[in-house]
C-alpha positions as CSV (number, residue, x, y, z in Angstrom):
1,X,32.0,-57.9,22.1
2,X,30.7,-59.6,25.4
3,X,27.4,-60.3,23.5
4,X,29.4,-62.4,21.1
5,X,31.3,-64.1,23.2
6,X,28.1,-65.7,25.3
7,X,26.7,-66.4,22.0
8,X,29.6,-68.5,21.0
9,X,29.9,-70.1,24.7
10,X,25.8,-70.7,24.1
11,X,26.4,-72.3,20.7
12,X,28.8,-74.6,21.8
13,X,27.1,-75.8,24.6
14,X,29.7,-74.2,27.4
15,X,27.0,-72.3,29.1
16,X,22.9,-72.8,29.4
17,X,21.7,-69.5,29.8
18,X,22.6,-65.9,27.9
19,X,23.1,-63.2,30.5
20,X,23.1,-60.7,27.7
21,X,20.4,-61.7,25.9
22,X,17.1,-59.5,25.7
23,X,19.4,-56.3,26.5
24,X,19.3,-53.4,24.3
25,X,22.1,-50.8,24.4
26,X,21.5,-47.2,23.8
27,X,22.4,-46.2,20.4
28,X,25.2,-43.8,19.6
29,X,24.1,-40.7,17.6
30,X,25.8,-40.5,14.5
31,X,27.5,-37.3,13.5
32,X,25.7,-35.3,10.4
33,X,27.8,-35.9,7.2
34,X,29.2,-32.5,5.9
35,X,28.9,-32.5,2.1
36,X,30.6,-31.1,-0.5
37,X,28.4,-28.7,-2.8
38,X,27.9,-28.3,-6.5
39,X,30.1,-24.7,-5.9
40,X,32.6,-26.3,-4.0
41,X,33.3,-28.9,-6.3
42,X,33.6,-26.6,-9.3
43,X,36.1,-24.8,-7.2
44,X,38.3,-28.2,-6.6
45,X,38.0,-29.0,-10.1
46,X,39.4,-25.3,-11.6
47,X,42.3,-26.1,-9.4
48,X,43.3,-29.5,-10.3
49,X,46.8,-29.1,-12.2
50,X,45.9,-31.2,-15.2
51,X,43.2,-32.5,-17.5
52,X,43.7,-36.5,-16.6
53,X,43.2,-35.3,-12.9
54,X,40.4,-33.4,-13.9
55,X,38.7,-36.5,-15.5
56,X,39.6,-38.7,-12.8
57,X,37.8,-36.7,-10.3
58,X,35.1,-35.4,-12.7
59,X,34.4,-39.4,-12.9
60,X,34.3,-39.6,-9.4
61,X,31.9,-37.5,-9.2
62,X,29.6,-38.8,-11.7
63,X,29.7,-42.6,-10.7
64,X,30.2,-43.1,-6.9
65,X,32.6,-45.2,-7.5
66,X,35.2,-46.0,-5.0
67,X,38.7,-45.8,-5.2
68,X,39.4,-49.2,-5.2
69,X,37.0,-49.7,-8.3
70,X,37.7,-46.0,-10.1
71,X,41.4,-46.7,-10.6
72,X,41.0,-50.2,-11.5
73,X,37.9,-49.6,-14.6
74,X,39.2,-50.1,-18.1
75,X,38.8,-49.2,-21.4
76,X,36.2,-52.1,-21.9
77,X,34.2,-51.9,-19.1
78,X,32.7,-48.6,-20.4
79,X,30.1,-49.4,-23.8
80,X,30.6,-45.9,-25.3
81,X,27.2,-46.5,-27.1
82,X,24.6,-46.9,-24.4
83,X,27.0,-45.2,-21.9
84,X,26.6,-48.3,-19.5
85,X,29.8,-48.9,-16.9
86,X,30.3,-52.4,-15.7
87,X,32.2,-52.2,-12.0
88,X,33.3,-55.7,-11.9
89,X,36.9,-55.4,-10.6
90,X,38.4,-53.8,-7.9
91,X,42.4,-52.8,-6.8
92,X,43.8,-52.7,-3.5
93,X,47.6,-51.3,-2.4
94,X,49.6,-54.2,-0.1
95,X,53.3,-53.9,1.2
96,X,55.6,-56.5,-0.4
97,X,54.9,-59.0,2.0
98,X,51.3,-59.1,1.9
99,X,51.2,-59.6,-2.3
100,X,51.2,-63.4,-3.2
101,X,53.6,-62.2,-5.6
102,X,55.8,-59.6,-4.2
103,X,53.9,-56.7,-5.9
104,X,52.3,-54.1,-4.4
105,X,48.8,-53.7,-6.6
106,X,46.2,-56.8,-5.9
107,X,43.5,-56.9,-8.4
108,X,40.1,-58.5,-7.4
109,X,37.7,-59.7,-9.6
110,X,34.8,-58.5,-7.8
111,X,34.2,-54.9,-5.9
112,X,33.5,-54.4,-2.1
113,X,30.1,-56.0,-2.1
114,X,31.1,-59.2,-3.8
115,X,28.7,-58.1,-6.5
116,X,29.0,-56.9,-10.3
117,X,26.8,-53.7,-10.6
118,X,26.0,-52.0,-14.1
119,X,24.7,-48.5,-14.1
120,X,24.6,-45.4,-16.7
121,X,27.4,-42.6,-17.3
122,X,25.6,-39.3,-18.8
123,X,26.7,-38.7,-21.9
124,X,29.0,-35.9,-21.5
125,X,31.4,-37.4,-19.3
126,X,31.0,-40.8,-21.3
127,X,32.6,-38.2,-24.4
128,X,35.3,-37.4,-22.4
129,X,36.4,-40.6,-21.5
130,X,35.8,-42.1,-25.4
131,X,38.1,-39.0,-26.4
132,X,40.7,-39.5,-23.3
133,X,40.9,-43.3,-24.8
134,X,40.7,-42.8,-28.5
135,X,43.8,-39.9,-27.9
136,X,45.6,-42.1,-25.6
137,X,45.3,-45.5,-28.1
138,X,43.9,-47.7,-25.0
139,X,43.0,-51.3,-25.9
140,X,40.1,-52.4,-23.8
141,X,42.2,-54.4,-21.4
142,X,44.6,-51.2,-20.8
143,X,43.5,-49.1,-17.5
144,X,41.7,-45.5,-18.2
145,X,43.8,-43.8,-15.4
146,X,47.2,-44.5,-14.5
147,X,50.2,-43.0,-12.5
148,X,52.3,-40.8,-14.4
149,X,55.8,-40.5,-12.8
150,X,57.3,-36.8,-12.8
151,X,59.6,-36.3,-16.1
152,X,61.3,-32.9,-14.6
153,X,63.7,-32.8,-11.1
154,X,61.7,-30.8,-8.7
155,X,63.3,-27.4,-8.5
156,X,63.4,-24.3,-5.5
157,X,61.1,-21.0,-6.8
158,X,62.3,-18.1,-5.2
159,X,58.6,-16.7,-4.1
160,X,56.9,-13.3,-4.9
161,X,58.0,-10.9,-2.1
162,X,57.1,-7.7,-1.2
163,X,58.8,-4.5,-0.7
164,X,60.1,-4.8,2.6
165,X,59.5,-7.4,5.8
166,X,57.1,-6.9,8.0
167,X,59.3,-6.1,11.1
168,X,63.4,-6.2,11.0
169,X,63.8,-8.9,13.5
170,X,62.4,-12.5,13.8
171,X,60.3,-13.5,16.7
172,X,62.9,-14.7,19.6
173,X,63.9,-18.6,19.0
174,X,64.3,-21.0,21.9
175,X,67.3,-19.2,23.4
176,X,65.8,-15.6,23.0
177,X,67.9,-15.0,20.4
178,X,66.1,-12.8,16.9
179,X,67.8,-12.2,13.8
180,X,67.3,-10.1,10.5
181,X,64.7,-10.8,8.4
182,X,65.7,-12.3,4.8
183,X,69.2,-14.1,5.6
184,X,70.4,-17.8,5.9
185,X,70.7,-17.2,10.3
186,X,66.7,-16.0,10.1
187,X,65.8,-18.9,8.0
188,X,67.7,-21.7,10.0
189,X,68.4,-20.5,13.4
190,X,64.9,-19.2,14.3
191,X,63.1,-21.3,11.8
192,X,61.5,-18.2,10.2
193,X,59.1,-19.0,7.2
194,X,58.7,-15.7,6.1
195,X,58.6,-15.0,2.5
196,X,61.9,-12.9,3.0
197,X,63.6,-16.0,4.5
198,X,62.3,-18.3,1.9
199,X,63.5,-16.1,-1.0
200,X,67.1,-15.8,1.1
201,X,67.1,-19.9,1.2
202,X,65.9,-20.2,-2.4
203,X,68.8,-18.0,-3.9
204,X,71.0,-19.6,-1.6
205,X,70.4,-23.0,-3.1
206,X,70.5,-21.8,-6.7
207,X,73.9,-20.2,-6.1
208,X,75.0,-23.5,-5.1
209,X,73.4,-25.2,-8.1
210,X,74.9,-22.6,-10.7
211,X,78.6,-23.5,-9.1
212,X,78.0,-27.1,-9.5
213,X,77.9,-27.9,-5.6
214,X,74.3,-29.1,-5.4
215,X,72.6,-31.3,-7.7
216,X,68.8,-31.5,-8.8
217,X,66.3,-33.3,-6.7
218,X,66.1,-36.5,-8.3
219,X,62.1,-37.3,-9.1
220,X,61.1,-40.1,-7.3
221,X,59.4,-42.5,-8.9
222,X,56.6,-45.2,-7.3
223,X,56.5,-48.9,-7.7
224,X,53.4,-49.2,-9.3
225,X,52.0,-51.3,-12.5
226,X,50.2,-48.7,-13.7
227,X,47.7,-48.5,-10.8
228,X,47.7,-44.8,-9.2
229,X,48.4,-45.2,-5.5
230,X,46.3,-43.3,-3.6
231,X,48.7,-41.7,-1.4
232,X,50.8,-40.3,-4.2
233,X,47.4,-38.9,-5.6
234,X,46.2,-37.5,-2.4
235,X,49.6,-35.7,-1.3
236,X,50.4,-34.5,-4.9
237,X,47.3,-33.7,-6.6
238,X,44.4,-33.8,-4.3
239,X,45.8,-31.9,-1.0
240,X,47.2,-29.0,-3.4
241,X,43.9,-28.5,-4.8
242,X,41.9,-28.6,-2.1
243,X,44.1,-26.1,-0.2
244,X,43.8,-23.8,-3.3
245,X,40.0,-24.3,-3.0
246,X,39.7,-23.6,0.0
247,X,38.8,-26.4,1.5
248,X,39.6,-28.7,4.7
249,X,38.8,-31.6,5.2
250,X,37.4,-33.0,1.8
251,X,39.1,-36.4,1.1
252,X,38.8,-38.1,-2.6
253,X,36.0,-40.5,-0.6
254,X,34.0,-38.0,-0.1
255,X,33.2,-37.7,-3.9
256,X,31.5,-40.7,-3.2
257,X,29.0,-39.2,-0.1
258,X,28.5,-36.2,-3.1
259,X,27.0,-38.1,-5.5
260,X,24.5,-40.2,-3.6
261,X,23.2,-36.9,-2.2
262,X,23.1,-35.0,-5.2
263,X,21.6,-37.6,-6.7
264,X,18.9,-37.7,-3.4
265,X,18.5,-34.2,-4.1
266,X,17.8,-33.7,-7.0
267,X,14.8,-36.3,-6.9
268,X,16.4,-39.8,-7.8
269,X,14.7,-43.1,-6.8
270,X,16.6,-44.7,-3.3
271,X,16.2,-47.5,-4.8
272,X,18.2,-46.9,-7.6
273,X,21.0,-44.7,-5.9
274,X,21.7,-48.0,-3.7
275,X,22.0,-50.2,-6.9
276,X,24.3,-47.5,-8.8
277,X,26.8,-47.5,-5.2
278,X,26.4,-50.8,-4.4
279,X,25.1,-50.3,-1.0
280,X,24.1,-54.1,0.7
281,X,21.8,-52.2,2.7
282,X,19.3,-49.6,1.6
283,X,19.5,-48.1,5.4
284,X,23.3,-47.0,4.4
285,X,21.6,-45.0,1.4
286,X,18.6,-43.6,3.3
287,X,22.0,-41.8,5.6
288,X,22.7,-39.6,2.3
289,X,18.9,-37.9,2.7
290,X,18.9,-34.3,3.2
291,X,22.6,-34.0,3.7
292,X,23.4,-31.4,1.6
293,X,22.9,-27.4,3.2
294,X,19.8,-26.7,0.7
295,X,17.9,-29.6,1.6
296,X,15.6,-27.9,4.0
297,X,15.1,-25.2,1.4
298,X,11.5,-26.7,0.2
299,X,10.4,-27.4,3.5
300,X,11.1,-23.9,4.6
301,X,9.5,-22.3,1.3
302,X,6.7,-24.7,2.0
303,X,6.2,-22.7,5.5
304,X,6.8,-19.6,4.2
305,X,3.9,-19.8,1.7
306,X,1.3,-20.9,4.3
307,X,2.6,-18.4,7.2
308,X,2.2,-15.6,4.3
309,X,-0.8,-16.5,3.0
310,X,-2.5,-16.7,7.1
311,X,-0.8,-13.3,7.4
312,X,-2.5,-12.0,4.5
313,X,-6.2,-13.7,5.7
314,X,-5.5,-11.8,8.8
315,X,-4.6,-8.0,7.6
């Protein structure tokens, strides 16, 4: 910041001489990127809850595309024929007040990098996608992926319980004060999450349903054009599968960071991986080198074979 601001006073003639200038500050280490592997992701994708979820992500994967650009492709941008995508166009969420007309889904007619790219699907996921359109009857203007509101009101399951609670009484609340397992006072008054206190909640509601005192939770719907927006897909789709999987911190970006370094891994050209995510810089690529956990495997076989074969000079 301080460096700028001489070199703008320097520029415009306010000072003569550049106290900064010449001075090199130490760089900061960057922390080693933790990626998700080939098992992992097979793991996230079982547990998706649908099959447009699943093709979403599965395309994800397979193009490196970001979010901006993956919810924005269309029918036409993919040639089913030579399996060539076109990222031309990219999508960004704005409040109200920010959209030049009062919507909340901007479309750009050029990605991050201010640059078309054209890369290759393989062919399987290219299938899928014909298929998703042909079932669907997209035109090629009409957007592969879209939101789908909920059709159903969101109701209470009572959840799978066993026998008996763990212990009669609930940990003491604030005011020292425990209560019985699998009732209303347990549930509210100690805040008791238990799957006995739950289940006591659940058929408390329904009770009040069947008598007409409660109504169903009315599904909320989003503003949206079409466009998914990506906190509806992370909280309702994404987080529930990742937790199911296992997993912690994984974010939908990070499909991104996996295919540059499987694509590293498994022997492509730098060159090419930059072009196919639209990297300005090839140094942002070379960061996706050995990432993944097996990447030292060769290296280690490598030592292995000529420790081995001294060993076996020496006996």
């Amino acid at each position: 910041m301080l460096n700028a601001v001489f070199t703008t006073a320097l520029t415009d003639g306010v000072v003569t001489i550049h106290p900064s200038h010449g001075v090199k500050t130490p760089p900061t280490p960057g922390k080693p990127r933790r990626i998700i592997t080939p098992a992992q992701f097979d793991r996230l994708y079982q547990a998706l809850p649908d099959a447009e979820a699943r093709l979403l992500v599965e395309t994800a994967i397979e193009s490196g595309m970001r979010w901006g650009e993956l919810t924005e492709i269309r029918a036409g941008d993919l040639d089913f024929e030579t399996c060539i995508l076109t990222v031309s166009r990219a999508v960004v969420e704005l409040t109200q007040e920010d959209h030049p007309e009062g919507g909340r889904f901007l479309v750009k007619d050029y990605p991050k990098d201010k640059e078309y790219r054209r890369f290759k699907l393989s062919q399987q996921i290219t299938a899928k996608i014909e298929a998703h359109v042909a079932e669907r009857g997209l035109g090629e203007n009409n957007l592969i992926f879209t939101y789908q509101p909920p059709q159903q009101p969101r109701t209470t399951r009572r959840p799978a319980m066993s026998a008996a609670p763990p212990l009669p009484m609930t940990e003491p609340n604030e005011k020292g004060r425990r209560y019985r397992h699998g009732t209303l006072t347990a549930y509210n008054a100690a805040k008791c999450r238990c799957e006995h206190c739950r289940g006591a909640y659940a058929d408390y509601r329904a009770r009040r349903r069947s008598g007409g005192k409660d109504s169903l939770r009315t599904p909320r719907f989003r503003d949206t054009d079409g466009h998914i927006p990506a906190d509806w897909f992370r909280h309702q789709v994404w987080d529930p599968a990742r937790k199911a999987a296992g997993l912690n911190t994984v974010r939908v970006h990070d499909l991104r960071h996996a295919h540059a370094s499987w694509l590293l891994a498994g022997g492509a050209d730098l060159q090419v991986v930059k072009e196919r995510l639209g990297h300005a810089s090839i140094a942002t690529t070379e960061k996706y080198l050995h990432s993944l956990p097996t990447a030292d495997e060769t290296a280690l076989d490598a030592l292995t074979k000529i420790r081995t074969a001294g060993l076996a000079r020496s006996a």
